[in-house]
N, C-alpha and C positions, 0 to 999 in steps of 0.2 A: 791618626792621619786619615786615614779611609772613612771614618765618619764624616768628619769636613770633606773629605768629598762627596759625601752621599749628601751631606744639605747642601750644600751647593750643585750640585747636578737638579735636588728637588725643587730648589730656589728657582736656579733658571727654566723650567718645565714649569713653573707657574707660571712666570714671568711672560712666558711662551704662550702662555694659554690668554693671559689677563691684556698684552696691550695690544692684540690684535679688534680684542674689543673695543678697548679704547678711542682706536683710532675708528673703527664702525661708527663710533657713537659723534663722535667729533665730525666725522664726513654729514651725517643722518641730523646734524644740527641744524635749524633753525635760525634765520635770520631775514631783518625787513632791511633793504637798500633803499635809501631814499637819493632822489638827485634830481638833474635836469635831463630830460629825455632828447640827446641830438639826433638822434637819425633814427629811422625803424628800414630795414633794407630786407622785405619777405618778412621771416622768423626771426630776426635778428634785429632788440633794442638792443641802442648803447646810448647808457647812461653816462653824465656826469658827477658822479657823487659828489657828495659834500666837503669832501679831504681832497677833491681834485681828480683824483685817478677816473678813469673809461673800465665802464664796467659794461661787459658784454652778454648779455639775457637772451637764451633760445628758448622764443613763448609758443606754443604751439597748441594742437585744440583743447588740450586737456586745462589748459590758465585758464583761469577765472578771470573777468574783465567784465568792469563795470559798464564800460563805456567806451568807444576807440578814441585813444589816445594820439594825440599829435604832437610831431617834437616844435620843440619851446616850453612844452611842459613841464610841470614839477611834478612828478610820481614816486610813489610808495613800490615797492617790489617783491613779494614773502616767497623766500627761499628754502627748498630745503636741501639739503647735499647741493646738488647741481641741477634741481628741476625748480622752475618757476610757476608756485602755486598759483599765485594772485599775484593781479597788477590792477594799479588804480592810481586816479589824481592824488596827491599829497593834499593831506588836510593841513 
């Protein structure tokens, strides 16, 4: 009986260790928001994405910008976690 608990106590002390990565890694993901750009208010677009929803981008000096963007636009947006690397017209 005290063996099964001893894998089990090691079990969850992995477990403990592996999905706090996990979720780092999932946060630290990558991804491009494409949509319709309605409003820019300061540091603050918001987008229309393609599924509907407002999606709200704090771009600040460090984004990459092709060009200034105005809304009515259709733009591209690469994200990573919660920082807005690049922003540009949707090809």
């Amino acid at each position: 009986m005290s063996r099964v608990i001893s894998y089990m106590i090691v079990l969850l002390f992995s477990l403990s260790l592996v999905v706090p990565i996990a979720m780092a890694q999932d946060e630290m993901s990558s991804q491009t928001i494409k949509g319709d750009l309605l409003s820019i208010k300061g540091d603050l677009y918001v987008i229309k994405d393609i599924s509907g929803r407002l999606v709200y981008l704090h771009v600040d000096k460090n984004t990459k910008r092709e060009r200034m963007l105005v809304p009515g636009e259709r733009i591209e947006a690469d994200v990573i976690g919660e920082r807005v690397v690049a922003v540009r017209p949707a090809k």
